[in-house]
N, C-alpha and C positions, 0 to 999 in steps of 0.2 A: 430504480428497481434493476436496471441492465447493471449498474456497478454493483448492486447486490450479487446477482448472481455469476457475472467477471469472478467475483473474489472469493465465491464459496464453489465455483468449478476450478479457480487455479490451484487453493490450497488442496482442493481433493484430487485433482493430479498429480500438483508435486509431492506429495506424501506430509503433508500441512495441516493444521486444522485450525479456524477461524477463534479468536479470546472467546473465552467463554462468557464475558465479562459484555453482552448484547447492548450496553450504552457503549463502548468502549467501540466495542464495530459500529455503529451507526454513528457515530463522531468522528471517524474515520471516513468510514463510504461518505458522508456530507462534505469533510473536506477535501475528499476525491470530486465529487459532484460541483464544490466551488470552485476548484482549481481549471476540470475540465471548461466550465461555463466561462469564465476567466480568462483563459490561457488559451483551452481548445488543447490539451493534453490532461491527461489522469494524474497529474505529480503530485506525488505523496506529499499529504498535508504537512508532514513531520520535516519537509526538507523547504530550504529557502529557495526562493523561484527567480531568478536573477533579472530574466527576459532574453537571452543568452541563448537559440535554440541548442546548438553543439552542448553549451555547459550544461544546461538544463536536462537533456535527451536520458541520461542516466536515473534522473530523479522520478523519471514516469512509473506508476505503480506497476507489476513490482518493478523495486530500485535495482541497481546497479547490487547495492551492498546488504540487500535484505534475508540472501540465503545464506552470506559469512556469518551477518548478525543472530541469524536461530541457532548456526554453530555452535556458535561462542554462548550467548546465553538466553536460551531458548526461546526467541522471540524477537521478530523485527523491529527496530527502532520505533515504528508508528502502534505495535503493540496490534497488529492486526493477526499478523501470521505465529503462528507456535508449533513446534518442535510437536510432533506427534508421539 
């Protein structure tokens, strides 16, 4: 429930708004939720997890490359964040 609401207070900050597609977010926040339990960081399900903290550090939700990606075409790699 805390990564539920992480992800529906970041995208309503940065001017984002959550898929609308509500399996698509909760397969998302899950593999946010297995990665932190795992890991002990938020790293987007969507991205490979090395064990590396330096290489890995960028991968933490959001990513390094998630605000290029809504740029470019409307939506983050993990299909969580959209172009408002």
């Amino acid at each position: 429930l805390r990564i539920q609401k992480f992800v529906e207070k970041y995208a309503k900050v940065s001017g984002y708004k959550l898929n609308p597609d509500k399996e698509i977010v909760q397969r998302v926040i899950e593999g946010l939720a297995r990665n932190k339990i795992k890991y002990g960081k938020q790293y987007c399900p969507c991205r490979i997890v090395t064990g590396n903290p330096q290489e890995d550090k960028p991968k933490i939700c959001p990513c390094k490359w998630h605000r290029e990606e809504i740029a470019i075409q409307g939506y983050c790699h993990c299909n969580l964040f959209f172009k408002s």
